[in-house]
N, C-alpha and C positions, 0 to 999 in steps of 0.2 A: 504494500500500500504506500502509497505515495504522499509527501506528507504539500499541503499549501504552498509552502517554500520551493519545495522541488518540483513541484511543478512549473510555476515563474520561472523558477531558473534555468528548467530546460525548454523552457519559449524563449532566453534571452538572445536577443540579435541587437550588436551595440548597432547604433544608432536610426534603427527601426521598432521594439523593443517599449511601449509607453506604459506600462507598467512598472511604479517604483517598488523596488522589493526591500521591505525591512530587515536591518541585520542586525541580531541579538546574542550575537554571540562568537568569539574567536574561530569556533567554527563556521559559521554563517560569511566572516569576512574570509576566511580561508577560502574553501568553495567561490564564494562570487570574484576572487581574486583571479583564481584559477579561469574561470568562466571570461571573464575578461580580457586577461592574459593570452585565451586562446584567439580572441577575434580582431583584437587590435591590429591595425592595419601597419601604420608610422611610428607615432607617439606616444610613448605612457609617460608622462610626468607624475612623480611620490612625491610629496610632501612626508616627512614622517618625522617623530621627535627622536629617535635614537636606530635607526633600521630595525625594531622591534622585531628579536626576534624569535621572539613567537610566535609573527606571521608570516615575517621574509627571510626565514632562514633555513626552510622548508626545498627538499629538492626538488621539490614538485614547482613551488613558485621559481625558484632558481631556475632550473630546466625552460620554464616558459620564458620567462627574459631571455635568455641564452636566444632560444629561439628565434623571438621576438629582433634580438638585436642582430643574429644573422641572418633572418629576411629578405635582407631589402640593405640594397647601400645608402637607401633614406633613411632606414630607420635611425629613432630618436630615444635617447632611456636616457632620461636624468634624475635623479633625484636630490633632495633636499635635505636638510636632515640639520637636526640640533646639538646633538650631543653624539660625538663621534666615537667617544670610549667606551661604552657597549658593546658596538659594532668592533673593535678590538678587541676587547677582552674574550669576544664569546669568538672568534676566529671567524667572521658571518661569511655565509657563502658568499655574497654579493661582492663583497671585497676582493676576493678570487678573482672572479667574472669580469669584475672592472676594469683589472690586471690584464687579463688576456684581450676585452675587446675593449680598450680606452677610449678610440674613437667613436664608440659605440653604447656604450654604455657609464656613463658618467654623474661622477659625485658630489657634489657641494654643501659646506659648512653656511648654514644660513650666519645674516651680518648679525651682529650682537642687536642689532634694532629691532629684527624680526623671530628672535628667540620666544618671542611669548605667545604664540600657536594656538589658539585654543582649540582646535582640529587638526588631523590630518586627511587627506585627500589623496588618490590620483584619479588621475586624468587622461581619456585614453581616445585619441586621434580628435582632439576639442570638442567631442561628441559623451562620450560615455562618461560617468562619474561615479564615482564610488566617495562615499566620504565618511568619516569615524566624526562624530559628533565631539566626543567626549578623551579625553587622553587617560584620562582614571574608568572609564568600562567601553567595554565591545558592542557600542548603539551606534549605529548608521545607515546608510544607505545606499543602494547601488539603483543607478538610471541608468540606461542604454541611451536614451538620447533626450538629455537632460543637456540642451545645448547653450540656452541661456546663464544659467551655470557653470558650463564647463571653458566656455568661453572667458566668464568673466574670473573662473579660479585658474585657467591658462596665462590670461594677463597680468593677473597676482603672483602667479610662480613666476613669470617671466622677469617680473621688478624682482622681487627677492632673487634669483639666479644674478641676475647684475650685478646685485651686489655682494652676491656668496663670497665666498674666498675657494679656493683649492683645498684638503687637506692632506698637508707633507705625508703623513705618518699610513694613508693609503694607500701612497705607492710603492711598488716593490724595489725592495734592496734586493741589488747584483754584487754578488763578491765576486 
């Protein structure tokens, strides 16, 4: 039996797709991350406070960026992120990936101005959206084409990507 959830989400088609599905749970943004992951075309821009990973550290999400970033010599993966020592500490897969496709897949420390997030988001080909409400629980939501939004949290990632910085301690050391 199939539960409300899973059905929505296997009728998701990003930017056809007018149904928003609510996500209550680490697993719920797991699954729609995935889903996502799979139809994006170009662009997925993260927003995130630390690469959480609890959700992006998963081989399954890893595996779909990988993908995603060899696609297409358009393709576009950048993400955002607050706090970079996490993402070290826990050795995150995405960090790996970074490594191998720089061109392709890239990282940035948001500027001290815009450390104070009160969500995170991605965004995927300026059409679909996925967004975490809350940084303290797993409430969000995922649109397939929720384009007035996604456009205008495109523009918002774009100003803060300008002003990111790089972070040194990403890149790989060659002895």
């Amino acid at each position: 039996m199939t539960t409300p959830f899973e059905q929505v989400l296997a009728g998701f088609r990003l930017g056809e797709s007018e149904t928003l599905l609510k996500l209550d749970s680490l697993e719920d943004f797991a699954r729609a991350e995935l889903a996502l992951l799979a139809q994006v075309r170009r662009q997925l821009l993260i927003l995130t406070p630390d690469l959480e990973p609890e959700r992006f550290n998963a081989d399954a999400f890893a595996d779909g960026l990988s993908a995603l970033a060899r696609r297409s010599r358009y393709s576009d993966v950048r993400i955002l992120l607050a706090e970079p020592g996490v993402a070290l500490r826990w050795g995150h897969k995405l960090l790996g990936l970074s490594r191998r496709l720089p061109s392709k897949l890239r990282i940035r420390q948001l500027h001290e101005d815009d450390m104070k997030q009160p969500e995170a988001w991605i965004v995927a080909d300026n059409i679909g959206l996925l967004r975490r409400d809350s940084l303290k629980v797993y409430q969000g939501m995922l649109s397939a084409k929720s384009i007035p939004h996604a456009q205008r949290a495109t523009l918002r990632f774009e100003e803060m990507w300008n002003r990111a910085r790089e972070i040194a301690d990403f890149r790989e050391i060659r002895v």
